[in-house]
C-alpha atoms as one frame of an Amber mdcrd trajectory, in Angstrom:
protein
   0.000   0.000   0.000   1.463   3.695  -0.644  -0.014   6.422   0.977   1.036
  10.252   0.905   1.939  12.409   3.227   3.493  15.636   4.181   5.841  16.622
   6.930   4.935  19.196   9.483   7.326  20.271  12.215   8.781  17.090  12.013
   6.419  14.568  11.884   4.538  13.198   8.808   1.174  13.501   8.044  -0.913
  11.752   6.013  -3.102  13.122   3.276  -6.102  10.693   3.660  -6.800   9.397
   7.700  -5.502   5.705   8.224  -6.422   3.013  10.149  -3.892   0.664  11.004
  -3.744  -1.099  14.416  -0.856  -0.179  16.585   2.618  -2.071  16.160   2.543
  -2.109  11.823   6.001  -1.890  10.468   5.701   0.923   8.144   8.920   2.550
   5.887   9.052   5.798   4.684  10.696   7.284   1.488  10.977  10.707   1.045
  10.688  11.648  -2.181  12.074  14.962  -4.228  10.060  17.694  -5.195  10.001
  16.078  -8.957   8.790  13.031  -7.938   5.828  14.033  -5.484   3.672  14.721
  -8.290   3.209  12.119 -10.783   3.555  13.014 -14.286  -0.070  12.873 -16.314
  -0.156   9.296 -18.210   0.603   9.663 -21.844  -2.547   8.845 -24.270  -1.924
   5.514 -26.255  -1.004   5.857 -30.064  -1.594   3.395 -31.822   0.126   1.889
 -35.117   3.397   1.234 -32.704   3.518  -2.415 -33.972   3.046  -1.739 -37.489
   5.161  -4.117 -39.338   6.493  -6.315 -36.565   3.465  -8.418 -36.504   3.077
 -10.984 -38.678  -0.690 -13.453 -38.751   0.011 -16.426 -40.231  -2.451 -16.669
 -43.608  -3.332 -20.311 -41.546  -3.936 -18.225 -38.580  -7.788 -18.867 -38.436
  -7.653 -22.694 -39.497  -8.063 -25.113 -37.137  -6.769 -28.330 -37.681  -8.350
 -31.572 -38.580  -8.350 -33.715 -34.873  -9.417 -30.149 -33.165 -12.203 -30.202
 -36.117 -12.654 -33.705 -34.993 -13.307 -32.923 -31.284 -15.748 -30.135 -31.889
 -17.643 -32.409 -35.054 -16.824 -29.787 -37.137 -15.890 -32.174 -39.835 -17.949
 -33.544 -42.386 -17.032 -36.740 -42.562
């Protein structure tokens, strides 16, 4: 679990309340003023695998025994 906090005169605060019983190991990294606010996820382009995939032109045939199994033969 991560949870955020700030320090005050000392001691660190946390920005939501939490409830955990008494005795919890907890660790805490401080982080730099860069990191304490997340940079805004990137939208998704597409086309990035343009050319690397390949579909095999059997891709969508199954083969006979499978054909078999599901009485998708006509024999």
């Amino acid at each position: 679990m991560t949870v955020m906090g700030h320090v005050r005169n000392g001691v660190v605060v946390f920005d939501q309340p939490l409830q955990v019983p008494d005795g919890t190991v907890a660790r805490v990294d401080l982080l730099t003023p860069d990191q304490s606010t997340p940079a805004p996820p990137q939208p998704r382009q597409g086309g990035q695998w343009k050319g690397r995939v390949v579909i095999a032109p059997d891709f969508d045939l199954l083969p006979d025994d499978i054909q078999d199994a599901f009485g998708m033969n006509d024999s």
